[in-house]
C-alpha positions as CSV (number, residue, x, y, z in Angstrom):
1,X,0.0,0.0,0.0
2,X,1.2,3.8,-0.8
3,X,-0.2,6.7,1.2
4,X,-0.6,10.1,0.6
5,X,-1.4,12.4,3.7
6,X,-3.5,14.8,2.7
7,X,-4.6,18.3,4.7
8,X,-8.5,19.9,4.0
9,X,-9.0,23.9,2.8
10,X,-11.1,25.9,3.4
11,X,-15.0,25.1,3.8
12,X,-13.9,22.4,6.1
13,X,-14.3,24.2,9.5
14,X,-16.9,24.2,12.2
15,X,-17.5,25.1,15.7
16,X,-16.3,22.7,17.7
17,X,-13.6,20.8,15.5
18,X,-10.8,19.9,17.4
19,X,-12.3,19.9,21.0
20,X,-12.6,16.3,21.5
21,X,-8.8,15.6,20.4
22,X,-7.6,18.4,22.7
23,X,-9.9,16.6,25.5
24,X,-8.2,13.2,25.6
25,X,-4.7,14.0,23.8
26,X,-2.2,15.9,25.8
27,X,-0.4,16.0,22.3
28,X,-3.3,17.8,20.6
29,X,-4.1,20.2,23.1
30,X,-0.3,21.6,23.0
31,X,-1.1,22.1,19.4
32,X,-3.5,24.6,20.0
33,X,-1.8,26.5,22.8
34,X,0.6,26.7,20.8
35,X,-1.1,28.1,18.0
36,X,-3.2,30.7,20.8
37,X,0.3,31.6,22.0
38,X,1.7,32.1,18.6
39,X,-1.2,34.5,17.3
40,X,-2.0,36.1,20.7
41,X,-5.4,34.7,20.3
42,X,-7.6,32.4,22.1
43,X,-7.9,30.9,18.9
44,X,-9.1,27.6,20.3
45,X,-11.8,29.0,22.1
46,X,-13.2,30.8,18.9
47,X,-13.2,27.0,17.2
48,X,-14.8,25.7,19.9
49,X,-17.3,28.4,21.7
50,X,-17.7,31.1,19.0
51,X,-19.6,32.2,16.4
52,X,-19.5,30.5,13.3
53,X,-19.2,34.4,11.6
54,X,-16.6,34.8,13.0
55,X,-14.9,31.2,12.4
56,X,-14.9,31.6,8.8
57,X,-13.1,34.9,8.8
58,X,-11.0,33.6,6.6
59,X,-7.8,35.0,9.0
60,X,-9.0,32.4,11.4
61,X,-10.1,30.0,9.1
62,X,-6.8,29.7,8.0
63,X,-4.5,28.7,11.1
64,X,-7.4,26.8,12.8
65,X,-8.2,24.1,10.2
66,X,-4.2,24.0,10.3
67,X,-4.1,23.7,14.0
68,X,-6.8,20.5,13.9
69,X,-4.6,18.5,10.8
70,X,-1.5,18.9,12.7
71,X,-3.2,18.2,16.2
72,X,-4.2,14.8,14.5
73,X,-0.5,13.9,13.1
74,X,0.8,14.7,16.5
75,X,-1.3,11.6,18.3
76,X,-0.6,9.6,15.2
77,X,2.9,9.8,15.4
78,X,3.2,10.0,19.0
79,X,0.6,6.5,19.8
80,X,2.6,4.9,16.8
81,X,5.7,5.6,17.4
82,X,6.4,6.4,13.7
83,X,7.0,9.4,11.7
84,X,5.5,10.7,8.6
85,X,8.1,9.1,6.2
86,X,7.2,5.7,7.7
87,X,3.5,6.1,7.2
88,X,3.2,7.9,4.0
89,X,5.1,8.6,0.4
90,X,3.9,11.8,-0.5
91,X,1.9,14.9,1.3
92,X,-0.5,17.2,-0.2
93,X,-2.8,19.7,0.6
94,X,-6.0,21.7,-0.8
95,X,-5.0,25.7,-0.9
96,X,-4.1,26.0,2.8
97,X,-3.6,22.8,3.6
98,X,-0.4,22.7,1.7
99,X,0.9,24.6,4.8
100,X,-0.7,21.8,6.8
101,X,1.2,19.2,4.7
102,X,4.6,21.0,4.7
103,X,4.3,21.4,9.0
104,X,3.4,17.5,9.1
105,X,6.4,17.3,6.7
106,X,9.0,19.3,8.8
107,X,9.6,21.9,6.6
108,X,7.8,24.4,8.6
109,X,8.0,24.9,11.9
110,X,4.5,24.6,13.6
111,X,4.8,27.9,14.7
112,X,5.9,30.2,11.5
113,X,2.8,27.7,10.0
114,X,0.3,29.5,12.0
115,X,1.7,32.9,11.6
116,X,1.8,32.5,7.7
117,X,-1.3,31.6,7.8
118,X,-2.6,34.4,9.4
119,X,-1.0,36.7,7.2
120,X,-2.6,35.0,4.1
121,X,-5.7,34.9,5.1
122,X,-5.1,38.7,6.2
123,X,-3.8,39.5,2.6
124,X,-6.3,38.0,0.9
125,X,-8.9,40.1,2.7
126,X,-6.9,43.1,2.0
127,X,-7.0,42.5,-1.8
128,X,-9.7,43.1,-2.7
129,X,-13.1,45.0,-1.4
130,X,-15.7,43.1,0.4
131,X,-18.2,42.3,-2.1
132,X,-15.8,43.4,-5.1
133,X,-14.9,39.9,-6.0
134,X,-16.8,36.3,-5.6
135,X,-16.6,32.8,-6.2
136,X,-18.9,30.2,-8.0
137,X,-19.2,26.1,-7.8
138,X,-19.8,25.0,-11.4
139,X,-21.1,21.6,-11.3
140,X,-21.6,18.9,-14.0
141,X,-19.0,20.4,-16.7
142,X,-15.7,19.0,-17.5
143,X,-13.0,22.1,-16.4
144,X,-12.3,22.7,-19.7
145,X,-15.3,24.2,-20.7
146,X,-15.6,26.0,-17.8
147,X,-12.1,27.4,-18.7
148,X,-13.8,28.6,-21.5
149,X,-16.5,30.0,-20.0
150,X,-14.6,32.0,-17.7
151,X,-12.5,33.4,-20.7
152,X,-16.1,34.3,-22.2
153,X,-17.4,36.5,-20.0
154,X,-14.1,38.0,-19.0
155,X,-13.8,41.6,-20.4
156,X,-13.6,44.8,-18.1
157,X,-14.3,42.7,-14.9
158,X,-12.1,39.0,-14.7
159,X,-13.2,35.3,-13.8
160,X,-11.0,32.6,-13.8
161,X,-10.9,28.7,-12.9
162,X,-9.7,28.9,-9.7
163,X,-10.1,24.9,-8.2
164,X,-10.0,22.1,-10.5
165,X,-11.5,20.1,-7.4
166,X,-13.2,16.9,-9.1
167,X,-14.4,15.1,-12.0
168,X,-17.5,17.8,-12.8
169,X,-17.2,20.1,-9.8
170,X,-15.1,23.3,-11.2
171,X,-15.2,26.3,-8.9
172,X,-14.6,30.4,-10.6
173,X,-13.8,33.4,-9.2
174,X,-13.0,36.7,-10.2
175,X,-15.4,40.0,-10.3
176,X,-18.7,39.9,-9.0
177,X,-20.1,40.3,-12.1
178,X,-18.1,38.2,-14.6
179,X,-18.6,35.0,-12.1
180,X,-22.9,35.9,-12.1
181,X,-22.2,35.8,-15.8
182,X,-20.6,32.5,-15.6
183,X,-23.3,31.0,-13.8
184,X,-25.9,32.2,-16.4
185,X,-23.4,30.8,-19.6
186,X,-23.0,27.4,-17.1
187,X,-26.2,26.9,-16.8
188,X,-26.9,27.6,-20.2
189,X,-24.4,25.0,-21.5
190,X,-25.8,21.9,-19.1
191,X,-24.3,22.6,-15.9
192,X,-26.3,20.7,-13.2
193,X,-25.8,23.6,-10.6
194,X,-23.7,26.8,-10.8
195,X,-23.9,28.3,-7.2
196,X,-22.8,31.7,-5.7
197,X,-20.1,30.7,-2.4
198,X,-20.4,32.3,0.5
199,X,-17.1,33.5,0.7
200,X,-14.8,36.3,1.8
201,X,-12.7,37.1,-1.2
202,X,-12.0,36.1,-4.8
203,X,-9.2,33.3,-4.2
204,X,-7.1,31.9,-6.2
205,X,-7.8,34.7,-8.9
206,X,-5.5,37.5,-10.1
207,X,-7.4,39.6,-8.5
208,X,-5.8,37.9,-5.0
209,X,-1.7,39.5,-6.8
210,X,-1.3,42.1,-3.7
211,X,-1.6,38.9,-1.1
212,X,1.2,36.7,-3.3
213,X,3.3,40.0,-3.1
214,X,2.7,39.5,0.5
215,X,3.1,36.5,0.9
216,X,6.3,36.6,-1.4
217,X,8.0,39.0,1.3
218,X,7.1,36.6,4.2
219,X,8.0,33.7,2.7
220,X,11.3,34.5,2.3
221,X,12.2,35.3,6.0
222,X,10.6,31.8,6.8
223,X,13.5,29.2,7.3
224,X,12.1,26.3,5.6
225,X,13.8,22.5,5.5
226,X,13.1,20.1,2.8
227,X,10.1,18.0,3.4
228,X,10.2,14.6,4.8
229,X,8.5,13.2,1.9
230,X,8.0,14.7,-1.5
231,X,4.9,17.6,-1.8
232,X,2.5,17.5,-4.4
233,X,1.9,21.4,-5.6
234,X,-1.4,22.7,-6.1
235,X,-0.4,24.4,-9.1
236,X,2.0,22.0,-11.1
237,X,0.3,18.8,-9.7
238,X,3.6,17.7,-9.8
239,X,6.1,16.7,-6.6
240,X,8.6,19.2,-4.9
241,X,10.8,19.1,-2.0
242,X,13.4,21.7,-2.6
243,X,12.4,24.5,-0.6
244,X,13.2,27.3,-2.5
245,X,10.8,26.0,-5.2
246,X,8.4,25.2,-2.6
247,X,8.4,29.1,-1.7
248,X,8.1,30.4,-5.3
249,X,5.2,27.8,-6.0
250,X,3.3,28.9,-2.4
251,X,3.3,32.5,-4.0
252,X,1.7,31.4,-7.3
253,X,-0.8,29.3,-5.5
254,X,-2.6,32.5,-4.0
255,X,-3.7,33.7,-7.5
256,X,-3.0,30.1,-9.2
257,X,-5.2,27.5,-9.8
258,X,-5.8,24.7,-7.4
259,X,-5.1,21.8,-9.9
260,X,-6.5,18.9,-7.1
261,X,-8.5,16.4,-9.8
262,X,-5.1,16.1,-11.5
263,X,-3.1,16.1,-8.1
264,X,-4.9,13.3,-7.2
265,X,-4.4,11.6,-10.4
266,X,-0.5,12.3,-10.6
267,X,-0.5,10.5,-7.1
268,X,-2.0,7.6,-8.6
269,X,0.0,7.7,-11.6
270,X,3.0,7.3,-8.7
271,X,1.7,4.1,-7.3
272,X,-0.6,6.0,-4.4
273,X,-3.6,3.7,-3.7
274,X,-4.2,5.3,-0.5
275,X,-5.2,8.8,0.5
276,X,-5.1,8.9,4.3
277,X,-7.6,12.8,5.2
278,X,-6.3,14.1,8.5
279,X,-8.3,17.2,9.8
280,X,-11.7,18.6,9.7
281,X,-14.4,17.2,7.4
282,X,-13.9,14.6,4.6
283,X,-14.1,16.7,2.0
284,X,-11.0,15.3,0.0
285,X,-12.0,12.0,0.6
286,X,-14.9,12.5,-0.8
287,X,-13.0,14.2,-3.6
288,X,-10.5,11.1,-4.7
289,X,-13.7,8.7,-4.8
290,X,-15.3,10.9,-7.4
291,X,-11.9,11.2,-9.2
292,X,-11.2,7.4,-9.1
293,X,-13.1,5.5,-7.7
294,X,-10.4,2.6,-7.3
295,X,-8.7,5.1,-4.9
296,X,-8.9,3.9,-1.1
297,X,-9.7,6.9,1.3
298,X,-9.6,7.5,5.3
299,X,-10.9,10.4,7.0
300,X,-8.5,11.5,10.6
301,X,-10.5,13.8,12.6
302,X,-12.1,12.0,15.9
303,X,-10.4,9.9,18.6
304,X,-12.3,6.6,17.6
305,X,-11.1,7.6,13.9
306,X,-7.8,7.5,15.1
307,X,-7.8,4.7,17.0
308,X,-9.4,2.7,14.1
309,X,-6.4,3.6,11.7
310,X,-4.0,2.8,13.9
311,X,-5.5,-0.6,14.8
312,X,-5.4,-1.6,10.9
C-alpha cells in the first residue's frame, strides 16, 4: 500500500472541530496553545465556543483548520511511534492545507505555520473589497469548458478557474459580475448547478496578486527545511521538496489554480492507492472517490477515527 497524507481547505471548518482531540490528547491540546500563544489569540476558544461568523473569517479560518490536521499527526505519530516518512510517500494539501502538509512534513516549523497563515488569510482580505470579488461552484461540466467560459465572460471585470476540485465540480472566481455571468453561460451549457459561495474574497484569482506579493516577502524570512516526503503542488500537480521551489510555488498558489482532480491523479499515476484525510471534514476524501473511484480513502479527525487507523 502507498499513502498520501492529505490536509482539508477551506470550507472544512466548524465550531467545535478539534475539541474532542484536545480533551483526551495531551499531544493535541499543545497544538492549539501553541497556536493561541503564537497569534496572541484564544484561537481555540473561537473554534470551539464562538460564532460561526466569526470562524470563517477567513484570517481564522486559515490557522485553525491548520491547528486540527497537525493536532491529528501529533497523536498519530506520537501512539505509533512512527513518523510521517514511515507512514506515508507523499503529502499534499487543498490551498491552505499545503501549509498543513509541509508542517506535518517538517519543513515548517509549527509555529511560523500558523503565523503565515494568518498573514494569508489577512492578505487575501486586504485585496480586494468586500463584495468586489466572488466565487462560483460549477457543477456537471468538465474544467475545460468551464475554462472557456470564464474566458467568455471576461472583459472589463475578470473570472478565472480557480479549483479544479473533481471530475465535474469546477469552482470560478473573479469579479462579482463576470462569475454571475458564468453561472448564467453554465447553466446555459448543461451545468447541473452553478452556485454563488459564500465567501470572503476572490481566491485563487488575479485579482488575490497584492496577497502573493505579501506572501512573497514573508515567505522568504521563513527558514524552511526540505520535506520529509516529497509535496505534491497545487499548481504544477507535480512533486517538490526543494524549498526554494516550494516558496516560489506557495506565492503562485494565491492567485493560481488549485489543480487537485489532477493532483490526485499524478498521485495515482505514482503508485498511491491510499489517500489517508487528517483534519476537519472529509471533504478530499470524498474528492478522490469521485476522481477514481479505485482510490482507497480514510478520514482522521475523531479519537475513535484515530484509534481505528492505527489498529489496521
Amino acid at each position: 500500500m502507498t499513502v498520501t497524507f492529505t490536509c482539508p481547505g477551506q470550507g472544512s471548518q466548524y465550531i467545535g472541530m478539534g475539541k474532542e482531540l484536545a480533551e483526551t490528547y495531551a499531544e493535541a491540546k499543545e497544538v492549539f496553545q501553541e497556536v493561541d500563544e503564537t497569534l496572541s489569540q484564544k484561537l481555540s476558544d473561537l473554534m470551539w465556543n464562538g460564532d460561526e461568523r466569526d470562524l470563517n473569517l477567513t484570517e481564522n479560518t486559515q490557522p485553525a483548520l491548520m491547528a486540527v490536521s497537525m493536532a491529528v499527526y501529533r497523536v498519530i505519530t506520537k501512539q505509533s511511534g512512527k513518523t510521517l516518512s514511515d507512514m506515508a510517500s507523499f503529502a499534499a494539501g487543498h490551498s491552505l492545507g499545503e501549509y498543513s502538509a509541509l508542517a506535518m512534513a517538517g519543513s515548517l516549523s509549527l509555529s511560523d505555520t500558523a503565523k503565515l497563515l494568518k498573514l494569508r488569510g489577512q492578505a487575501m482580505q486586504r485585496a480586494v473589497p468586500v463584495g468586489v470579488g466572488s466565487m462560483a461552484a460549477i457543477l456537471g461540466l468538465s474544467f475545460e469548458d468551464v475554462q472557456k467560459i470564464a474566458i467568455e465572460v471576461s472583459g472589463a471585470e475578470s473570472c478565472e478557474a480557480a479549483n479544479d476540485n473533481s471530475v465535474g465540480q469546477v469552482v470560478v472566481s473573479g469579479h462579482r459580475g463576470a462569475v454571475t455571468a458564468a453561472i448564467a453561460l453554465a447553466t446555459e451549457r448543461g451545468a447541473k448547478r452553478a452556485l454563488e459561495l459564500s465567501v470572503s474574497a476572490p481566491f485563487h484569482s488575479k485579482l488575490m496578486a497584492p496577497a502573493a506579493e505579501e506572501m512573497k516577502v514573508a515567505l522568504a524570512e521563513v527558514k524552511m527545511l526540505p520535506p520529509s516526503v516529497p509535496l505534491i503542488a497545487n499548481v504544477t500537480a507535480g512533486e517538490v521538496s526543494d524549498p526554494e521551489e516550494i516558496k516560489k510555488l506557495l506565492v503562485a498558489q494565491v492567485t493560481g489554480t488549485v489543480r487537485w482532480r489532477e493532483s490526485v491523479l499524478e498521485m495515482k499515476a505514482k503508485g498511491v492507492d491510499h489517500l489517508v484525510e487528517l483534519g476537519a471534514g472529509k471533504v478530499l476524501s470524498g474528492l478522490a472517490r469521485r476522481i477514481d473511484k479505485d482510490l482507497q480513502t480514510t478520514s482522521i479527525e475523531t479519537p475513535e477515527q484515530i484509534d481505528a487507523y492505527l489498529n489496521k
